[in-house]
C-alpha positions in Angstrom: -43.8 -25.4 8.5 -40.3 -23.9 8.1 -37.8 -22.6 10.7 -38.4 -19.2 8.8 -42.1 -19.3 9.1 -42.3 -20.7 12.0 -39.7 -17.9 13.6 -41.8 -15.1 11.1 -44.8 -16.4 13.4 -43.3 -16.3 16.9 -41.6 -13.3 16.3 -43.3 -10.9 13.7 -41.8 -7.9 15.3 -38.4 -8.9 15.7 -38.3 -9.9 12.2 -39.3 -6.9 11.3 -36.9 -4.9 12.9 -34.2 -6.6 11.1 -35.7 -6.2 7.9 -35.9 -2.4 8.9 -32.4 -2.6 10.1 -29.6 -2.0 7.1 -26.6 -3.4 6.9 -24.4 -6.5 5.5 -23.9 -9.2 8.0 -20.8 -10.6 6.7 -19.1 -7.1 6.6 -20.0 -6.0 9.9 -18.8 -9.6 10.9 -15.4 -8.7 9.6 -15.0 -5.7 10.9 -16.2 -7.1 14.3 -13.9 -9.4 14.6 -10.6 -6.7 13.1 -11.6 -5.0 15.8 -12.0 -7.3 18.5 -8.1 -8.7 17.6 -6.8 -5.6 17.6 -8.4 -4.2 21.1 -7.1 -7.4 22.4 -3.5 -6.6 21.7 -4.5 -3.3 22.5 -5.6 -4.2 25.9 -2.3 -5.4 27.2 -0.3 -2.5 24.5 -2.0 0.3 26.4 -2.2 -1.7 30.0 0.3 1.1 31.6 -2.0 3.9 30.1 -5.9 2.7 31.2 -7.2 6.7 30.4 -6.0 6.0 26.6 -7.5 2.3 26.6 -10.7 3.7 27.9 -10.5 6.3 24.9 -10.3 4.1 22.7 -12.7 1.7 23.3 -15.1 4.1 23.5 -13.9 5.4 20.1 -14.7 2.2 18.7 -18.2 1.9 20.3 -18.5 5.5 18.7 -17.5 4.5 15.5 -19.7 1.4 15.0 -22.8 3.5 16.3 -21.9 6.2 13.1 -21.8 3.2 11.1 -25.1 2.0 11.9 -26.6 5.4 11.5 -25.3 6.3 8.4 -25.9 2.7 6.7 -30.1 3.7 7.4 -29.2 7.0 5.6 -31.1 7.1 2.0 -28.8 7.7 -0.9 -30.0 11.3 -1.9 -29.5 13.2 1.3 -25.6 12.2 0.2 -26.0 13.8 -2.8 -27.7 16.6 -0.9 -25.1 17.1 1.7 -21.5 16.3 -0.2 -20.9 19.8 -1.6 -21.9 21.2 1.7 -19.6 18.3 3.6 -16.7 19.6 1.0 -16.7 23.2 1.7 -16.3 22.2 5.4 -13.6 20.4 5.1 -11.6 22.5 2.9 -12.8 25.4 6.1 -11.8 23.2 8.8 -8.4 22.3 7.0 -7.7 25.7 6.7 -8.4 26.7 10.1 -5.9 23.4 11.2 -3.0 24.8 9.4 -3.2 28.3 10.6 -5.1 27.9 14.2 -4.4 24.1 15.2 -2.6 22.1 17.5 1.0 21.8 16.8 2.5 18.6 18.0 6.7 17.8 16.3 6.9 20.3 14.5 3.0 19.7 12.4 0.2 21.3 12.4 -2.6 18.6 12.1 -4.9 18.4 15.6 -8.0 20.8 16.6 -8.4 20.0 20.4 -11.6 22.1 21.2 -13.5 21.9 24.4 -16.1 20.9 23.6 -14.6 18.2 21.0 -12.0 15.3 21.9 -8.8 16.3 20.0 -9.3 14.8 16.7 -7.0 14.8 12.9 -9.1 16.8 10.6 -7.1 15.7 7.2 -8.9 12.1 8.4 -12.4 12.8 7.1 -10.7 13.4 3.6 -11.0 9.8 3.3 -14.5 9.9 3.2 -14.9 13.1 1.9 -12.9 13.4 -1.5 -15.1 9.7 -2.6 -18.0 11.4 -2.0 -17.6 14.4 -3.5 -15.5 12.9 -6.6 -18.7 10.6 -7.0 -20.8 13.3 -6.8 -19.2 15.4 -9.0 -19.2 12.4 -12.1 -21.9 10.2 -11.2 -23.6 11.7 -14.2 -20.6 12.4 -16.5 -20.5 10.3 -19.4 -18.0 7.5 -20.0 -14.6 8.2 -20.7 -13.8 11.3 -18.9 -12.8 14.4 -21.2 -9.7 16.5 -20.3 -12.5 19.3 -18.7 -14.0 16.8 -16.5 -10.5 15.8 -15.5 -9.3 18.8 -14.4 -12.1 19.8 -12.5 -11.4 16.5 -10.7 -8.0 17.4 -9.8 -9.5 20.8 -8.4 -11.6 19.1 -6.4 -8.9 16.7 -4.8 -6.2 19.3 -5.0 -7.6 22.1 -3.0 -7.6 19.7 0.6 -4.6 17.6 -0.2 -2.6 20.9 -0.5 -3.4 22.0 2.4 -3.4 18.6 4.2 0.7 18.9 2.4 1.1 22.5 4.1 0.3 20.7 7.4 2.8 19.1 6.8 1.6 15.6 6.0 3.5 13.9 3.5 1.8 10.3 3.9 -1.7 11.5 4.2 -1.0 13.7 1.4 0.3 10.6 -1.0 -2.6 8.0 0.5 -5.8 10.3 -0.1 -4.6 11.6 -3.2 -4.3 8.4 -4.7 -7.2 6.8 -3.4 -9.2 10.0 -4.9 -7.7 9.0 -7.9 -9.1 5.6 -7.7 -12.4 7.1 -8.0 -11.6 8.9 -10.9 -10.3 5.9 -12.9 -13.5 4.1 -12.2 -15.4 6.6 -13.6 -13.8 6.2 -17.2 -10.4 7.8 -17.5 -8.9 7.4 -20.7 -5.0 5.8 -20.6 -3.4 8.6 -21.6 -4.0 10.5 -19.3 -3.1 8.2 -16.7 0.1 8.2 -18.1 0.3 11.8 -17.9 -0.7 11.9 -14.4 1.9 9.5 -13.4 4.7 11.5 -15.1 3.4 14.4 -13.4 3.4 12.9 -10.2 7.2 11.7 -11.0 8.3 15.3 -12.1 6.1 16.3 -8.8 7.8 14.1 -6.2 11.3 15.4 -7.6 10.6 19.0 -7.6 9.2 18.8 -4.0 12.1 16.8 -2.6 14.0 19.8 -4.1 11.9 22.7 -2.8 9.0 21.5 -0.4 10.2 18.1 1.6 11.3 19.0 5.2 14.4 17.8 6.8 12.7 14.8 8.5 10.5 13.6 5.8 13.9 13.8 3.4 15.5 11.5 6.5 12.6 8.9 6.5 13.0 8.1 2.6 17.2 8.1 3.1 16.6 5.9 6.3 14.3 3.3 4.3 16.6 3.0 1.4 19.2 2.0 4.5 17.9 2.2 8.0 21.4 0.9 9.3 23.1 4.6 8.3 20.9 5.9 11.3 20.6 2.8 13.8 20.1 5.1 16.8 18.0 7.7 15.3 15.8 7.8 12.1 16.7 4.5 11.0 15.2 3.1 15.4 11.9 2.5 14.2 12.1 0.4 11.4 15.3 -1.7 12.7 13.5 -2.7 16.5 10.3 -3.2 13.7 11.9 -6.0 11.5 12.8 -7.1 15.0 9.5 -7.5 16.8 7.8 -9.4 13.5 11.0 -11.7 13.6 11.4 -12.5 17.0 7.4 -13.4 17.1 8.2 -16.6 15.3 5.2 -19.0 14.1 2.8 -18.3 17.6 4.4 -15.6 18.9 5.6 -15.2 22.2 2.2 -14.6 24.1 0.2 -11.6 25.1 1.4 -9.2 27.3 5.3 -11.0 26.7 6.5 -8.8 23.6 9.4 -7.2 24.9 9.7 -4.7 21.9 6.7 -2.7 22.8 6.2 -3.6 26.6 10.4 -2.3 27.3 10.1 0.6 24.8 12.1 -0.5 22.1 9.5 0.3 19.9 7.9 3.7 20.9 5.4 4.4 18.4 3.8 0.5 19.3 0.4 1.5 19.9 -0.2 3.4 16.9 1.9 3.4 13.6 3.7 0.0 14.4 1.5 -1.8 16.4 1.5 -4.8 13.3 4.9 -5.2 15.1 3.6 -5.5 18.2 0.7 -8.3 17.0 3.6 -10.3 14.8 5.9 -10.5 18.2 3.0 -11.5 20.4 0.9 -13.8 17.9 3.3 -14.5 15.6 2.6 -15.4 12.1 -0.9 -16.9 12.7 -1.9 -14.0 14.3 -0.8 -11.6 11.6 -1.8 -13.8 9.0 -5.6 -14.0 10.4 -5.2 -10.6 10.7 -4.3 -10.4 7.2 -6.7 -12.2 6.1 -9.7 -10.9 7.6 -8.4 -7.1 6.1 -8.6 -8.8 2.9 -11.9 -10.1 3.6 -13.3 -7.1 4.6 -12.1 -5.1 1.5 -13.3 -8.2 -0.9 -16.6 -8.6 0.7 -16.8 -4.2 0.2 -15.7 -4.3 -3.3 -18.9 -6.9 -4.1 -20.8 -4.3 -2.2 -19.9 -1.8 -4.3 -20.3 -4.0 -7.7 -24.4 -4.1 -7.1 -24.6 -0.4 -5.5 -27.9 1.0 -6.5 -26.7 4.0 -8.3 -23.2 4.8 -10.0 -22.7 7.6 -7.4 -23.1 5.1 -4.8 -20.6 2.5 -6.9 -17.7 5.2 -7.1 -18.1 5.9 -3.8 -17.6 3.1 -2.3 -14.8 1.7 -4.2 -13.1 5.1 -3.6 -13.8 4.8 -0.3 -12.5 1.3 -0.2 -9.2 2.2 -2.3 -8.7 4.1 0.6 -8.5 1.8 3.0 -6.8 -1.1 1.1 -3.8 1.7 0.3 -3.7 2.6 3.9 -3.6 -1.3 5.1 -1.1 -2.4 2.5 1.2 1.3 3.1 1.6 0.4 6.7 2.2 -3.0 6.6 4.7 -3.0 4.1 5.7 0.0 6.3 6.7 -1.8 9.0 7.9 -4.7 7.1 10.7 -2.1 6.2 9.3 -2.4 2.3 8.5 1.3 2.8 9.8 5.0 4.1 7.6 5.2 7.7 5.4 7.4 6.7 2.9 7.6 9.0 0.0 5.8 8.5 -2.2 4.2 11.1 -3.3 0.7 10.6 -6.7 0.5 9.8 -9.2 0.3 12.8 -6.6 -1.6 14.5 -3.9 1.3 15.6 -5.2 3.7 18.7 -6.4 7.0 17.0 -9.9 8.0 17.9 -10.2 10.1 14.7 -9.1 7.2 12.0 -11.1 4.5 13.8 -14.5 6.6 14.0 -13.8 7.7 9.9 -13.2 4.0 9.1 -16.2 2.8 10.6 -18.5 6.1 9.7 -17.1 5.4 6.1 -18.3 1.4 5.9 -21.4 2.8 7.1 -22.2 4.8 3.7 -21.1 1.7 1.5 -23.6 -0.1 3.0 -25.9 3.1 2.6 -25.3 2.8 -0.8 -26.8 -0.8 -1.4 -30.2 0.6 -0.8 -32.6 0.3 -4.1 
């Protein structure tokens, strides 16, 4: 008798509830252990502040509970519910940039009562893939210019007003990850080309017209963060600091003295890469690295051998998503890029990005089912 028989034997119903149970073991492996790195830097980041640790472990235990949920979900209430999930969004966007929180100047938090102030413009990362998908899951292959341009309705309207906010990063990030989707689905080159000469002549005229004082200072400090050592340009210099001074093993939990003396005030969130290269050093960030890469490799097979083309451009989309947010803030805080803003993800404290992140791996493996 085999060990599988002979466990199928003494334990009919337990092997039946993991066959009932969807979802990808090495995946949720992955993300187990990004998360379990990360909340252990965390835990000595945020050991001044035990109310925001508490948050965001509980943000986490949140988020993986979505993603079991939605990974049992069958693939045609998505394609029931996406039109209906789009219209809210572009609602609850638009309610944000009149009626939300402002915090520096932006106006990009709902803090309800009865729900945990939370980033609206972070559900567009879930919601654009799905609604692209939707949209051309049954258009033929390659795109025409009709089908295009009802695709850059679709993403325009919430990037806009994420943009209004105003959220440059976001803006850039979910915009081209949208984008993403649409290539999959057949775009033909030339208008590919056009689109990036578009975005060119778009960047230009909104540095000219749109860009606010501080976002024009955060591209002028990356192109020379020593013209601004004490202001603008603070970040990115005690950055480039923190991931050098880590060395090969870094200097120890808790010992960082970028983060933990205040040199580095956004440490938790935005730069806390900074704060794992100073206290791991390069093994740490390179394991780190590594399993990100893992994560997004073992998604893009998932999405390869989705049932259903919705399902495949959804979850690549999905996936571009969080590959251009990874690789944006670590070449961020490598000082390869203006700081725009961008959370690392499921590693930075955030309650909203965490809980999309997870929610989000939870519909690519949703969208495995036959």
């Amino acid at each position: 008798m085999t060990e599988a028989t002979l466990f199928q034997s003494r334990n009919p119903r337990a092997l039946a509830w993991l066959n009932y149970l969807h979802f990808d073991g090495w995946l949720f492996l992955g993300l187990l252990l990004i998360l379990g790195l990360g909340l252990t830097v965390m835990t000595e980041t945020l050991s001044h502040a035990p109310a925001l640790l508490i948050r965001h472990i509980a943000l986490i235990v949140l988020g993986l509970t979505a993603l079991l949920i939605l990974a049992q979900l069958p693939e045609h209430l998505y394609v029931g519910l996406t039109p209906i999930a789009y219209v809210g969004a572009v609602l609850l966007l638009a309610y944000t940039l009149f009626w939300g929180d402002e915090a520096k100047g932006a106006m990009r938090w709902v803090d309800w009562p009865f729900v945990p102030r939370f980033q609206p413009s972070e559900i567009l990362k879930i919601i654009l893939p799905l609604s692209l998908a939707w949209y051309l899951h049954d258009k033929p292959a390659p795109l025409g210019i009709g089908h295009a341009l009802v695709c850059w309705v679709i993403i325009g309207i919430p990037v806009g007003l994420v943009f209004l906010q105003p959220d440059f990063g976001t803006t850039v990030l979910v915009a081209t990850g949208s984008l993403c989707v649409v290539f999959v689905a057949g775009l033909r080159w030339r208008w590919i080309f056009a689109a990036v000469i578009v975005a060119m002549v778009g960047f230009v005229v909104a540095w000219r017209l749109f860009l606010t004082p501080y976002q024009i200072s955060r591209i002028v400090t990356f192109l020379d963060p020593d013209s601004n050592p004490l202001g603008a340009g603070w970040n990115i210099i005690q950055s480039k600091i923190a991931l050098g001074s880590g060395g090969v093993t870094g200097k120890g939990l808790g010992e960082g003295t970028q983060s933990h003396l205040s040199f580095l005030p956004e440490g938790h969130t935005d730069f806390i890469l900074a704060v794992i290269g100073e206290e791991l050093g390069f093994v740490g960030t390179a394991i780190l690295l590594t399993l990100f890469f893992f994560v997004f490799a073992r998604g893009m097979i998932m999405s390869r051998s989705a049932a259903s083309r919705f399902g495949r451009l959804m979850s690549a989309g999905f996936l571009m998503m969080f590959f251009g947010y990874t690789l944006v803030n670590v070449m961020m805080v490598c000082g390869l890029l203006p700081v725009v803003g961008a959370p690392l993800p499921l590693v930075s404290y955030g309650g909203t990005s965490i809980v999309t992140m997870l929610a989000g791996f939870g519909i690519v493996t949703a969208m495995q089912r036959s």
